[in-house]
C-alpha positions in Angstrom: -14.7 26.3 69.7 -14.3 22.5 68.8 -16.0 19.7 70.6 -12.3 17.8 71.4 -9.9 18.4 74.1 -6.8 17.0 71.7 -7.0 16.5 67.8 -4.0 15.4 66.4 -3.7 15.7 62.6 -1.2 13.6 60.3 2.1 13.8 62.7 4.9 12.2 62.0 8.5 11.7 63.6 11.2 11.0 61.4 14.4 10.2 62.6 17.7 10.5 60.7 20.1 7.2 60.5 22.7 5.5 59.3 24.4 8.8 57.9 28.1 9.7 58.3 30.7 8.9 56.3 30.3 6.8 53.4 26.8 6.0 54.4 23.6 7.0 52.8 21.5 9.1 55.0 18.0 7.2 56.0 14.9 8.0 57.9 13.5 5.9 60.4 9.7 6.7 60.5 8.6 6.1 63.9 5.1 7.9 63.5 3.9 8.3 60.2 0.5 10.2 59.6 -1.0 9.4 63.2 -4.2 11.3 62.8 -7.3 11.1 66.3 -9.5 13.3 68.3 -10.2 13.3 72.1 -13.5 14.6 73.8 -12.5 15.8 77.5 -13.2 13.1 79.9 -12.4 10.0 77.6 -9.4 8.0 77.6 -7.4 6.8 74.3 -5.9 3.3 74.2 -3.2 3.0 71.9 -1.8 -0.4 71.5 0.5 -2.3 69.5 4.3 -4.2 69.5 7.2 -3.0 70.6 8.5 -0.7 68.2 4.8 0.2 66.6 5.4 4.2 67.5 3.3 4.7 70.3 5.2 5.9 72.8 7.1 8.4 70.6 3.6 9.1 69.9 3.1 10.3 73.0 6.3 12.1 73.6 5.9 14.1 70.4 1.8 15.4 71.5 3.5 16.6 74.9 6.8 17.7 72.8 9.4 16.1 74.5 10.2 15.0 71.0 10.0 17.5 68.2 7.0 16.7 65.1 8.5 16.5 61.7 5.0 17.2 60.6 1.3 17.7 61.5 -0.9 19.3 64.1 -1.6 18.5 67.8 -4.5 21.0 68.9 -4.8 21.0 72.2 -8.1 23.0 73.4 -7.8 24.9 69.4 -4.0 25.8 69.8 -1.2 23.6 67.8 1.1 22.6 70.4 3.7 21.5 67.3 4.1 25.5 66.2 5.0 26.8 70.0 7.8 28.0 71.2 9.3 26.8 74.7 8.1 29.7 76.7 4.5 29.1 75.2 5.1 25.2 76.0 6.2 25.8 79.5 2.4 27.9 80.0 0.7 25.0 78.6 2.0 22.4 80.2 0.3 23.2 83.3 -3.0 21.5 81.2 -0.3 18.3 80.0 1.4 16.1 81.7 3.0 12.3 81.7 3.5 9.5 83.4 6.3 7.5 82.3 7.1 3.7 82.0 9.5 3.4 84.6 8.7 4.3 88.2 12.2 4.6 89.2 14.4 5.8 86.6 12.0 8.3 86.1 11.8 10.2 89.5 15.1 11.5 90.9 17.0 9.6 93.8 18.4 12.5 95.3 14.8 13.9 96.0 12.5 13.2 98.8 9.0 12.8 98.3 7.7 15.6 99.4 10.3 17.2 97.0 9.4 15.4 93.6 5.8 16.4 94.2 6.4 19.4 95.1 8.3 20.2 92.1 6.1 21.2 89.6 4.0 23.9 92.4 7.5 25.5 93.1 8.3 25.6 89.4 5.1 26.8 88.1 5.0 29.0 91.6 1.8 27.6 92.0 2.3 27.9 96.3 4.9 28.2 98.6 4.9 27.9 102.5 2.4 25.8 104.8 0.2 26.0 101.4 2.7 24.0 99.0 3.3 21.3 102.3 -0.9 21.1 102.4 -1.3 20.4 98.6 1.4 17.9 99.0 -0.4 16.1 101.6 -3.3 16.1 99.9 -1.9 15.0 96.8 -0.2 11.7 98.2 -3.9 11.0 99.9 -5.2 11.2 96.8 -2.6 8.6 95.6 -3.2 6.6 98.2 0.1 7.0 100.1 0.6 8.0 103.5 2.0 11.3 105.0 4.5 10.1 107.3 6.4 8.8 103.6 6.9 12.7 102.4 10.7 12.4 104.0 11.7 9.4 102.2 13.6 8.3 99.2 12.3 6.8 96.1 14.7 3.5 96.4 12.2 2.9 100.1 9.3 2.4 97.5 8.0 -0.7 95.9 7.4 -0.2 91.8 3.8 0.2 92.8 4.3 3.0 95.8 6.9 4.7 93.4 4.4 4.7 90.4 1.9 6.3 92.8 4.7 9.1 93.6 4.8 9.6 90.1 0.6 9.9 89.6 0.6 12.3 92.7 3.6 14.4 90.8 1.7 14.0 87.3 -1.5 15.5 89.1 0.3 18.2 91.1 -0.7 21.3 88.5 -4.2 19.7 87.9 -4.2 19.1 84.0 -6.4 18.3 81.9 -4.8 15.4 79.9 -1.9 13.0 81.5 -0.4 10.8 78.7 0.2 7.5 80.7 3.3 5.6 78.5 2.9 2.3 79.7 2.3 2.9 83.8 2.0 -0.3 84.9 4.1 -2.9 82.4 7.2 -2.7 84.6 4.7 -3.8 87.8 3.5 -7.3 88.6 0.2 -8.0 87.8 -1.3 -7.7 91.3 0.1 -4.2 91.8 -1.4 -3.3 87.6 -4.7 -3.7 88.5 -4.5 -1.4 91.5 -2.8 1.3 89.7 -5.3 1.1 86.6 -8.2 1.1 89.6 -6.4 4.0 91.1 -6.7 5.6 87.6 -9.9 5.0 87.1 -10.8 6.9 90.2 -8.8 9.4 89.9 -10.2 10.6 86.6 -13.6 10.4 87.9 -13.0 12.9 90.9 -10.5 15.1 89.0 -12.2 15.0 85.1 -9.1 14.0 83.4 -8.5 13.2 80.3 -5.8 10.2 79.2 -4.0 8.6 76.5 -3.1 5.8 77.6 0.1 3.3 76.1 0.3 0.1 76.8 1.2 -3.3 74.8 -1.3 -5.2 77.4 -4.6 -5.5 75.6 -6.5 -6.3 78.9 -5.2 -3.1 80.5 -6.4 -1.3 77.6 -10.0 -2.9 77.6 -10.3 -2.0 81.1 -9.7 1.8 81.5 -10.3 3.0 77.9 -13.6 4.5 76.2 -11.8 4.1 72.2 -8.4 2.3 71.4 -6.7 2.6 68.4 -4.5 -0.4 67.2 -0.8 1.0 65.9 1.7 -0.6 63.7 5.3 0.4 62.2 4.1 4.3 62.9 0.6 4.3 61.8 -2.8 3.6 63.1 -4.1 0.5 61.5 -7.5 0.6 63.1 -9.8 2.1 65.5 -13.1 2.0 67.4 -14.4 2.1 70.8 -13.9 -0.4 73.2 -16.4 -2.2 73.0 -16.6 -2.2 69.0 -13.1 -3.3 69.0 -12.8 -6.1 71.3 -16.1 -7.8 69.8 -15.9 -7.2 66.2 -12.0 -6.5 65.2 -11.7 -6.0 61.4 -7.7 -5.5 60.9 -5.9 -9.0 60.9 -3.3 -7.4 63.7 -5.7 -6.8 65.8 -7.0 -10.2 65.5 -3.0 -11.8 65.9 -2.8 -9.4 69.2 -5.9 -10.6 70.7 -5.7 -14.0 70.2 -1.6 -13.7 71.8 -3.7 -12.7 74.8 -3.4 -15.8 77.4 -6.6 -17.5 78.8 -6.8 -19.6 81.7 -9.1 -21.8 80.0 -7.6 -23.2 76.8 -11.1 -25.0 75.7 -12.3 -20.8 75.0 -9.5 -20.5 72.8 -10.4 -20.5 69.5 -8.5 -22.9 66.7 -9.2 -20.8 63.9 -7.6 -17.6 65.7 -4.8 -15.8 63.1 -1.9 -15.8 65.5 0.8 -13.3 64.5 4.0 -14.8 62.6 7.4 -14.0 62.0 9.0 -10.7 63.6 8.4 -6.7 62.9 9.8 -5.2 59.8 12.5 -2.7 60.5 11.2 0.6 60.5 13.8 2.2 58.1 12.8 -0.8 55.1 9.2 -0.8 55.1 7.9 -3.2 53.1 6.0 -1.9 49.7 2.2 -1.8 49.6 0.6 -2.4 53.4 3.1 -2.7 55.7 1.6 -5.6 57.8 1.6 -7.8 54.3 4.6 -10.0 55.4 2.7 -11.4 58.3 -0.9 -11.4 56.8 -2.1 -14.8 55.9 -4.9 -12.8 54.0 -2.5 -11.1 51.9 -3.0 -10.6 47.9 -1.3 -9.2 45.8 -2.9 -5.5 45.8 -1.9 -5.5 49.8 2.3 -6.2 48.5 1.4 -3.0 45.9 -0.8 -0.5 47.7 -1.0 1.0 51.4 -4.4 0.8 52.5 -5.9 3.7 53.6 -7.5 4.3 57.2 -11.0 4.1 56.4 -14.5 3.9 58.2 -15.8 0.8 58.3 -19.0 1.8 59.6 -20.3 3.4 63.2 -17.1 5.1 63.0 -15.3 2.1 63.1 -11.5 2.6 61.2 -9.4 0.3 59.9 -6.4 0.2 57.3 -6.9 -3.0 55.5 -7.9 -3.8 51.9 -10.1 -6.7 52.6 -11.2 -6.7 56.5 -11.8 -9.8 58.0 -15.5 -10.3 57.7 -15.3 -10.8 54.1 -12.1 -13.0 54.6 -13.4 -16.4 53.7 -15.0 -15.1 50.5 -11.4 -14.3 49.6 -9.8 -17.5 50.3 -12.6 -19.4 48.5 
């Protein structure tokens, strides 16, 4: 029996474009030999730019998107080689919250209905029982009962978020991938959704990956992050490894894009990121960050770096990390 709740083994998600008449077919690689592994009880950042992968990440470990390649072993069973009558069993263990509170629950629906959907489906209760686990659920979510009979255009994006939580925790899984939960709030109503996270895993042991472009929300709830870019992982650590000692000069351009009140703490040297995301169907030769890499040589325009430890488990995909930078330049 292994040690990790998830382990996720070179998946990729290729996408067919540009083909049709009198065009030559392409493939847009949106994840391209994502490899990690997840102890029960932790939660996975994964960060990056629009566009990076991460979300179809995401959709591809729960399979709302198909793999073109790889493994995703959840609990020592590949998820990519099911069927959808084996999915359907298993994804009583997975489930998601999505970006959008709204467009993701159904208007039509009442409250009590959109939570109650996954019990009925699963036939998990019925009766007074399926009404009690409903109640309890929105408690849980801090929302209160008398709001079971109303519609999800009543809600704020921070009450409808919570409807979508309470649904997401319905069937008591094990992992919840969270794409992006709070970027479409305001920032007063992120922190309490990432607070209300927090708890939540503490009193019901779950386990997340958690997508987000905000690096503070990431630092906050996450025990490792891993730093994507044009489909692949480009680095990774644990939190606090990462935030204090970042070795991939991406990391480095999104940390230092972070805002700080206090523009003396800012520091002058910091590599801010230039110019604008390749497109993902002409990936640039060598390492694909080299166009924006002011530490760039002429073996990162020629060969792709490979993920590699750094030390203390600490990964990153560069030829020359940071720390020895200056030598370079010299």
């Amino acid at each position: 029996m292994s040690d990790y709740l998830l382990e996720v083994n070179g998946l990729k998600v290729y996408f067919p474009v540009g083909h049709g008449f009198g065009k030559r077919k392409k493939m847009l690689k949106a994840v391209d030999g994502v490899s990690f592994r997840l102890k029960e009880g932790e939660t996975l950042g994964i960060v990056g730019e629009s566009g990076c992968g991460k979300s179809t990440c995401g959709n591809a470990i729960i399979r709302l998107l198909n793999p073109t390649e790889g493994e995703i072993l959840f609990e020592g069973k590949d998820l990519a080689a099911m069927n959808q009558k084996e999915l359907r069993t298993l994804r009583r263990d997975i489930q998601m919250i999505f970006q959008d509170p709204f467009s993701s629950l159904d208007p039509r629906m009442r409250v009590r209905d959109i939570i109650g959907e996954p019990l009925i489906s699963h036939r998990v209760c019925g009766g007074e029982a399926l009404a009690e686990q409903i109640y309890r659920l929105m408690e849980a979510v801090g929302l209160p009962q008398e709001y079971a009979m109303r519609y999800p255009h009543e809600f704020s994006g921070g009450q409808r978020q919570r409807i979508g939580i309470a649904r997401a925790l319905a069937l008591r899984p094990k992992l919840i991938i969270c794409d992006e939960p709070v970027s479409a709030l305001d920032v007063s109503i992120q922190a309490q959704i990432l607070n209300l996270l927090a708890d939540l895993q503490k009193e019901f042991g779950l386990t997340y990956i958690f997508i987000a472009h905000g690096l503070p929300a990431v630092q906050h709830i996450s025990t490792h992050v891993a730093v994507m870019y044009l489909g692949k992982i480009v680095e990774m650590a644990d939190k606090v490894t990462l935030f204090s000692r970042p070795i991939h000069p991406y990391t480095e351009g999104l940390m230092a894009a972070v805002p700080i009140p206090d523009p003396q703490l800012r520091k002058d040297d910091a590599p801010l990121l230039e110019g604008d995301m390749p497109s993902p169907t002409r990936l640039p030769e060598g390492c694909r960050f080299h166009p924006r890499c002011k530490y760039c040589t002429e073996k990162c325009r020629t060969e792709q770096p490979e993920l590699r430890d750094m030390g203390d488990g600490h990964l990153a995909a560069c030829h020359y990390p940071l720390e020895h930078a200056e030598g370079i330049l010299k």
